[in-house]
C-alpha positions in Angstrom: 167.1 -48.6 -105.5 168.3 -44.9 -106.2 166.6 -42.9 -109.2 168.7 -42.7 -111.9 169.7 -38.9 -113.2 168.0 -37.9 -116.2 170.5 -35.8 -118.0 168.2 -34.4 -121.0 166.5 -32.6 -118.2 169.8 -31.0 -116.6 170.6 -27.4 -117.9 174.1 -28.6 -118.6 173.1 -31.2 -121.0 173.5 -30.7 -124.9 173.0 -32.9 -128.5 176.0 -32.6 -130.6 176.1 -32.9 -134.3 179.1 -35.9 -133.9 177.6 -39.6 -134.8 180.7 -40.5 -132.0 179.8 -38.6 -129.5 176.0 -37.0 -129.3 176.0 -36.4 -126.0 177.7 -33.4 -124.1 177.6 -32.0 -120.6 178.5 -28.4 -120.5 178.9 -28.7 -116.6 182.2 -31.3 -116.5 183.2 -30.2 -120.4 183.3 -33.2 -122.5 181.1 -35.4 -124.9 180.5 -38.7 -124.9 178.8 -41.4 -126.3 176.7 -42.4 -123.5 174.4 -40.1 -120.9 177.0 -37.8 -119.2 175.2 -38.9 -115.9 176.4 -42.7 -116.7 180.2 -41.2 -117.7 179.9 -39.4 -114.6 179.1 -42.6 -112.4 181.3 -45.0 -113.9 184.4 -42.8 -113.5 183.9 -41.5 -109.8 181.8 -44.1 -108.6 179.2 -41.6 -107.3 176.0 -39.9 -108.7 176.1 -36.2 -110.7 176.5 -33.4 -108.2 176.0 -31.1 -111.0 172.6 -31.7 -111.8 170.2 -28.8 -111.9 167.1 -29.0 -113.7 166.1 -27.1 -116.8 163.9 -24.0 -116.6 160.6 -24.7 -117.6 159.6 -23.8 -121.0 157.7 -20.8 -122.0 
């Protein structure tokens, strides 16, 4: 079984302030209501290529 992507530690990833839609992905441009990485899959059929992980914190 593949590891899923964990989007709220991508760079790309981002919490908006709509109840609708509180997840974004800076990377393909859009929000959504689920994890961007589960968007991503279920339209292409293949895993994030996008993913890079965050910097770590300071």
């Amino acid at each position: 079984m593949k590891k899923r992507i964990n989007c709220r530690r991508c760079a790309y990833y981002f919490v908006t302030w709509e109840k609708s839609q509180p997840h974004g992905c800076k990377a393909y441009g859009f929000k959504s209501a689920q994890i961007p990485s589960m968007v991503v899959f279920k339209s292409s059929g293949s895993d994030c290529s996008l993913f890079k992980e965050k910097a770590p914190a300071k």
